[in-house]
C-alpha positions in Angstrom: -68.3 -18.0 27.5 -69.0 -21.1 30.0 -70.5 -24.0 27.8 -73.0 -26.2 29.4 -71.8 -29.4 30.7 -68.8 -30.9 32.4 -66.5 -33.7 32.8 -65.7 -35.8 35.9 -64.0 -37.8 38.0 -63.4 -39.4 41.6 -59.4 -40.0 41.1 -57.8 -37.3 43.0 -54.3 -35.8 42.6 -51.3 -38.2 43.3 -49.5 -35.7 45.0 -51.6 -33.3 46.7 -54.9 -35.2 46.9 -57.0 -32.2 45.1 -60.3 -32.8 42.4 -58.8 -32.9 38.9 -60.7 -30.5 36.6 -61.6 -30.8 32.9 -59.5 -29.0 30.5 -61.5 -28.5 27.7 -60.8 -29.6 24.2 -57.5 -31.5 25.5 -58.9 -34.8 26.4 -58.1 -35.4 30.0 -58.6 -34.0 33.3 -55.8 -32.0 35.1 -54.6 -31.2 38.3 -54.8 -26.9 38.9 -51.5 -27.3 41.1 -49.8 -30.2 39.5 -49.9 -29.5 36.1 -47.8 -33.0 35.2 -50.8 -34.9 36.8 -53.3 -35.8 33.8 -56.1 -38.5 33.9 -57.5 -39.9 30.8 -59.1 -42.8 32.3 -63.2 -43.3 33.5 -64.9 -40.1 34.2 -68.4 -38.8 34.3 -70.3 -36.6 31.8 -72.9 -34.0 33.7 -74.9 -32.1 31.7 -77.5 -29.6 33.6 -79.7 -31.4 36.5 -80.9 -34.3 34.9 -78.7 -36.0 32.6 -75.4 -38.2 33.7 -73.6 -40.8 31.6 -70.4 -42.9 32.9 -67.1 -43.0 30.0 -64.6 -45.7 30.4 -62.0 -42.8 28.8 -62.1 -39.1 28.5 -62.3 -38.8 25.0 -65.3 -41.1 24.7 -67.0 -38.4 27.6 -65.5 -35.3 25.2 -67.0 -36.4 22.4 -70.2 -37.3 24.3 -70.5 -34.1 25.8 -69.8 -32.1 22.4 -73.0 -33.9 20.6 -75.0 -33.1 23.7 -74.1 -29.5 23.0 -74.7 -29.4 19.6 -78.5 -30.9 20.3 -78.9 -28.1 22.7 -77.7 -25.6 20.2 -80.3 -27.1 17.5 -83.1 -27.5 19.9 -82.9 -31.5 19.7 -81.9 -32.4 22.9 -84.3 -34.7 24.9 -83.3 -36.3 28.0 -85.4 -39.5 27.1 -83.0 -40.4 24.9 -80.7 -41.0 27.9 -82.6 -42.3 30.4 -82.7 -46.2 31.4 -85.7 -46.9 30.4 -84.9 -45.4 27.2 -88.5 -44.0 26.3 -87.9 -43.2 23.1 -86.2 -46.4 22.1 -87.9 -48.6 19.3 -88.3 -51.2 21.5 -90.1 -49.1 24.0 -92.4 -47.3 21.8 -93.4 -50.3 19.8 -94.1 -52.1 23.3 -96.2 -48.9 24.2 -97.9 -48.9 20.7 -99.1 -52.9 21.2 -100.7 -51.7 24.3 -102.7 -49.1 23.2 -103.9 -51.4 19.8 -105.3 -53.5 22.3 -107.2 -51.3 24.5 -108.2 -50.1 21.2 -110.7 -53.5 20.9 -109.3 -55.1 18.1 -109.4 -58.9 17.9 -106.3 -60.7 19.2 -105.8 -61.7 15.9 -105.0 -58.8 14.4 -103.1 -57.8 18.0 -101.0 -61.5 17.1 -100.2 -59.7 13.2 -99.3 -56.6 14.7 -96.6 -58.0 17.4 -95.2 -60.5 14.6 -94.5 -57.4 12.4 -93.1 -55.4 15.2 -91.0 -57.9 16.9 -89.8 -58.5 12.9 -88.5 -55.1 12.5 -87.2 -54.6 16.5 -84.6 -57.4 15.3 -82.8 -54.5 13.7 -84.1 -51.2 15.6 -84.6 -52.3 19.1 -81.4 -50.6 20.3 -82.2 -47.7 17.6 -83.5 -44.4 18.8 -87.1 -43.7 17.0 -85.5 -40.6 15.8 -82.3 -42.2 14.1 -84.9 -45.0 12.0 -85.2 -43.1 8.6 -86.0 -43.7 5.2 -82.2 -45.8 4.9 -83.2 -48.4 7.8 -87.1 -48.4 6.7 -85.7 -49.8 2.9 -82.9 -51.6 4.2 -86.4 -53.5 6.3 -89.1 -54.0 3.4 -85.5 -54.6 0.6 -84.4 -57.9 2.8 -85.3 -61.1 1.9 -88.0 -62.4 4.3 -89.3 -65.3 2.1 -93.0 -63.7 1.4 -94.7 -62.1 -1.1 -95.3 -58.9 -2.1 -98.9 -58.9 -0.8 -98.0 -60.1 3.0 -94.8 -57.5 2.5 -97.8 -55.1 1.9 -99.7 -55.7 5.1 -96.0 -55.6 7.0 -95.6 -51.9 5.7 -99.3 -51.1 7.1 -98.3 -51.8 10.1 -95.0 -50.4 10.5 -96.7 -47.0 8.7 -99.3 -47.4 11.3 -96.5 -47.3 13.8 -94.8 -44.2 12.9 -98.4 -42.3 12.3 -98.8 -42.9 15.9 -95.6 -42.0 17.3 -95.0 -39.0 15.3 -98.1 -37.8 16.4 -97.6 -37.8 20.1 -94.1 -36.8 19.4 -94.3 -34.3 16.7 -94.2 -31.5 19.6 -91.5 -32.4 22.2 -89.1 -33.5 19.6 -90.1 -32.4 16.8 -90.0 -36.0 14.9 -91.2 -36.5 11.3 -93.1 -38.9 9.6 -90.6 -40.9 6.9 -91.2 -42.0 3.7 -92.1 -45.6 2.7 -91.1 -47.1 -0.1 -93.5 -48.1 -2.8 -95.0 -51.6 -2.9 -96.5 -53.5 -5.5 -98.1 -56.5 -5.9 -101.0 -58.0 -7.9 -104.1 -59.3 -6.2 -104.9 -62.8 -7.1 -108.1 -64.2 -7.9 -110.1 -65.9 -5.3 -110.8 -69.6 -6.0 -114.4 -70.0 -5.5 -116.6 -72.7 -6.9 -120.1 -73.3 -9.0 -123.4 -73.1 -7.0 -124.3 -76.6 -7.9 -120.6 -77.7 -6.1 -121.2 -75.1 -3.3 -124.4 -77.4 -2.7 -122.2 -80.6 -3.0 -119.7 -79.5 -1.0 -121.9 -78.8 1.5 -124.3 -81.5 1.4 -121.2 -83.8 1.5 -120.2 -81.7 4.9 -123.4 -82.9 6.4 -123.0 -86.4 5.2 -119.8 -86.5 7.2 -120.3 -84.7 10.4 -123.8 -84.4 11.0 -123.5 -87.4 13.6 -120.5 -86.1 15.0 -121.5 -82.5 15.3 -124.5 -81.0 13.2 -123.5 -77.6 13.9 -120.2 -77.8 11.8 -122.8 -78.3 8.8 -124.9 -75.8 10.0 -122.0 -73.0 10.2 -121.2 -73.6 6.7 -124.6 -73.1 5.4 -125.0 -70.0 7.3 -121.9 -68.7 5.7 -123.5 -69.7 2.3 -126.6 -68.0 3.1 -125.9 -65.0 4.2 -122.7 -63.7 3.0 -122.9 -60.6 5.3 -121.6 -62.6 8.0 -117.3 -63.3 8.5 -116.4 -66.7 9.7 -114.7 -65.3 12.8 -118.0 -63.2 13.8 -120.4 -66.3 13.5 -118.4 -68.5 15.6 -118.2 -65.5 18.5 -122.5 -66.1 18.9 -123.4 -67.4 21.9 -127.0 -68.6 22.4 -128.1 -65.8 23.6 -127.6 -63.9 20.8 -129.8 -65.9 18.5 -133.8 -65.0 18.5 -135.9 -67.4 17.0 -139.0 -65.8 17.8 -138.6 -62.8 15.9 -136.0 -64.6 13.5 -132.7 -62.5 13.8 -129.1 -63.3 15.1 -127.2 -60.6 16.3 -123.2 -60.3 16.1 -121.8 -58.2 19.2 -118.2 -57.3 17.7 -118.3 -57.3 14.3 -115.5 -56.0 11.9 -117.4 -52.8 11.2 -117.0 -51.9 15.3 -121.0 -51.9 15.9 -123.8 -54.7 16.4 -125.2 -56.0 13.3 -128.0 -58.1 13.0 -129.0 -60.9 10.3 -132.8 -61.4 9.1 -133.8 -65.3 9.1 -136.0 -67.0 7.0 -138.7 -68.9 8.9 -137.2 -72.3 7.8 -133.5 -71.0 8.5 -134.9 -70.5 12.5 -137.0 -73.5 12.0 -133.6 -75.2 11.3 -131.7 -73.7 13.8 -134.2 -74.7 16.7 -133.8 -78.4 15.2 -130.2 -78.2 16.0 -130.6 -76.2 19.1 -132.8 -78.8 20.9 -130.7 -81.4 20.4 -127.9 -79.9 22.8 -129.2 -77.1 24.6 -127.6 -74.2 26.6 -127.6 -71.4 28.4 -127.9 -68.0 27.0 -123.8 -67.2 27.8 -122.6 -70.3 26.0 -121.0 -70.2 22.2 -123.7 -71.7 19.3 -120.6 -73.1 17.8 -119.4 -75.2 20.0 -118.0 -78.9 20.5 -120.1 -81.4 22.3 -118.1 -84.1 22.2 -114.5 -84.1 24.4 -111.2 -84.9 22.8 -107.3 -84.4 22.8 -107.3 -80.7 23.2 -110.9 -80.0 22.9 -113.1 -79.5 26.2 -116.9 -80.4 25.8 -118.9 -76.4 25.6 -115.4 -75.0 24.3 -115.8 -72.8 20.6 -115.1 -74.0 17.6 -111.4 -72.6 16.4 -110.7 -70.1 13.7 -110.3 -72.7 11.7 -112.4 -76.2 12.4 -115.2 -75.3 9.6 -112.3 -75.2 7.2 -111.2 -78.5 8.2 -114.1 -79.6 7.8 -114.7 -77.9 4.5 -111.5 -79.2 3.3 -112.5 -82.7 4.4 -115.5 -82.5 1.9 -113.8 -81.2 -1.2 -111.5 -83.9 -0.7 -114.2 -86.4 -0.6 -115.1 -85.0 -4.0 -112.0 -84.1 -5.4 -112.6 -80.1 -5.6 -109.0 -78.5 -5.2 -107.8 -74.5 -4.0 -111.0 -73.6 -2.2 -111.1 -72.5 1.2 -115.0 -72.2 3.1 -114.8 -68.3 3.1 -114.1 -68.3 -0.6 -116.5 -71.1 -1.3 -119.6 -69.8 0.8 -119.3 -66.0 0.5 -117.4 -65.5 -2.7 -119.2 -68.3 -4.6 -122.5 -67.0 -3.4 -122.5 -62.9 -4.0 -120.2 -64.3 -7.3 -123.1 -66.0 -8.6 -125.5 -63.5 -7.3 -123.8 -61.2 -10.0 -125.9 -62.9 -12.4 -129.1 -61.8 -11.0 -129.0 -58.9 -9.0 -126.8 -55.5 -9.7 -123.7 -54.6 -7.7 -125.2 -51.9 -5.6 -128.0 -54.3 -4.2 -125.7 -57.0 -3.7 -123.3 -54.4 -1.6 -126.4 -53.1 0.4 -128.5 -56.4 0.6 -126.3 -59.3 1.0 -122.9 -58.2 1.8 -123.6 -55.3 3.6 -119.9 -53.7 2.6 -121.8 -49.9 2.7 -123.4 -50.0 5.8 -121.9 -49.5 9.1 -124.7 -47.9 11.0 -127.2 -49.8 13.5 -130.6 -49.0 12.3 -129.3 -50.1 8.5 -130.0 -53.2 9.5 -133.8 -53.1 10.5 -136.4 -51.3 8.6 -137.1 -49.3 6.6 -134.3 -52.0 4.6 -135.6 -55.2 6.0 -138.1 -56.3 3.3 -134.8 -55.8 0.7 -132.6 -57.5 3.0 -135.4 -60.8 3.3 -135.5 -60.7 -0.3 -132.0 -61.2 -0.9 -131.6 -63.5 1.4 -135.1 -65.5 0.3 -133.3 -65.7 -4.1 -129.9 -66.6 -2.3 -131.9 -69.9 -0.9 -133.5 -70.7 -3.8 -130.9 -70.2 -6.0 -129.0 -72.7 -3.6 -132.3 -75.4 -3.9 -131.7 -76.9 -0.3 -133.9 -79.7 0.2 -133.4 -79.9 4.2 -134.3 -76.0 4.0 -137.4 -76.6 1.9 -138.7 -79.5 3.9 -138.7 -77.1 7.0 -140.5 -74.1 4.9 -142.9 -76.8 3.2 -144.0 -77.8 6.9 -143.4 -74.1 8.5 -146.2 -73.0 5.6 -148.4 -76.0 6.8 -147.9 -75.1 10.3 -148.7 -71.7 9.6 
């Protein structure tokens, strides 16, 4: 029976010039009349219409062409495997996986965490096939010593598991791939540090003390955070001006974490405040909230405030007063809905102030709202701000 696949070469006969054929199973090529005349040197390995693969020796080519059989015989061959572009390499696919996590919306954040994993693991699979990275190479990964805890080992297997959901799924069919195991894990979460209301409200106040001539919207940022612990750090500082409405008192936040627009209820005194700030630089409706207003090294006048500049700032303050271990997402939200345990029961904290339960749009207007201006209204006066009450005192008289 003929066998699929061949072996060849350009040298011709020595004597009589003639194509030397492939003798199967001897490892070399031979001359039909010349029988003396054997070349074990480069050759070529053709096997159907598609696939071709240069040898520096026969052997190499033999052996070559025997595993390409076998895969045929099983039903695993795949002509990716061999092409240039090697499609099915690590490398490729993780380069292919990247791209489709960003069309996908997610912040460029979590695009940076997903490439720093990746490129991690394509130190050691790059040149792999996906189909020859198994359970072995995934332990011999997660087992090495990358100098990090537990926890950020955690978040590296989410993404790598994340990685191999999504190939195996487009690849399940054509080559029949299957999802390896992981190994197990564990870590213990640590506690958040978070701090007392009374030195939230120091912390804060001393915030104001020292940028409020520099920049009162670094002061305000933080107390927002406070306030309204429904709102990430990340997704106030994407508002832009035109995203805040004073007139009916609500801020909405375009790309939140839970994929669609939420919206935040303010107090009459917290839109009273914001106006104050507002008039004393004001924009154009396409122009970030939180923004810098003055120019420095590395900072253009208009540009937004960086992921982490109300840390700094935060940091600055608990220095000032000798508070240790607290960062200003820990020390506004946490602190806040931590003492809000005191007062109010989990499930109204989750609904009203955190808003952890609720990803749809309307969730966030009536028939909710009055619950959601409640919470809001006993997080400021558990808090006692005197700048806040000043602006209610005087919104009242207005009124």
């Amino acid at each position: 029976m003929c066998m699929k696949g061949r072996i060849y070469t350009s040298q011709k006969c020595f004597n009589c010039q003639s194509p030397l054929k492939y003798i199967e199973g001897r490892g070399f090529l031979q001359c039909e009349t010349h029988h003396e005349i054997k070349w074990t040197g480069s050759c070529i390995v053709r096997f159907g219409r598609t696939h071709t693969k240069r040898f520096q020796t026969v052997i190499e080519a033999e052996r070559h062409l025997t595993y390409l059989r076998v895969q045929t015989d099983n039903g695993n061959f795949d002509q990716r495997e061999w092409a240039k572009n090697q499609p099915l390499s690590f490398l490729s696919l993780r380069e292919n996986f990247l791209e489709s996590k960003t069309r996908s919306g997610i912040t460029p954040k979590q695009i940076r965490h997903i490439k720093h994993v990746l490129d991690l693991a394509g130190q050691s699979w790059d040149t792999l096939q996906i189909k020859d990275i198994a359970e072995g190479e995934i332990d011999d990964f997660f087992s090495a010593d990358h100098g990090i805890s537990n926890k950020t080992l955690s978040n590296w297997k989410t993404v790598i598991h994340d990685f191999f959901v999504w190939v195996v799924r487009r690849e399940k069919r054509r080559s029949q791939l299957e999802m390896p195991e992981f190994p197990e894990i564990h870590f213990n979460m640590e506690m958040k540090t978070i701090v007392s209301i009374d030195d939230q409200q120091a912390i804060i106040e001393e915030v104001k003390r020292i940028s409020w001539q520099y920049n009162s919207r670094i002061w305000l940022g933080i107390k927002l955070l406070s306030i309204y612990p429904r709102v990430r750090p990340g997704e106030l500082l994407n508002v832009k001006e035109g995203h805040i409405n004073l007139t009916e008192n609500w801020i909405v936040f375009p790309q939140p974490k839970e994929k669609e627009p939420k919206f935040i209820h303010l107090l009459p005194e917290h839109s009273a405040l914001i106006k104050e700030i507002r008039n004393m630089a004001p924009a154009m409706p396409n122009v970030y909230f939180f923004r810098h207003l003055k120019s420095r090294s590395g900072v253009n006048v208009g540009g937004k405030f960086g992921p982490k500049y109300l840390n700094v700032w935060w940091k600055k303050a608990c220095k000032n007063l000798g508070i240790e271990s607290v960062a200003v997402y820990a020390g506004t939200k946490h602190s806040t809905v931590t003492a809000l345990g005191k007062i109010m029961s989990p499930e109204q904290i989750k609904h009203n102030v955190t808003g952890h339960t609720s990803n749809a749009f309307q969730r966030y207007f009536l028939p909710d709202h009055n619950e959601k201006i409640s919470a809001t209204r006993m997080v400021a006066e558990m808090q006692g701000d005197q700048h806040l009450n000043n602006i209610k005192s005087a919104t009242k008289k207005a009124k």
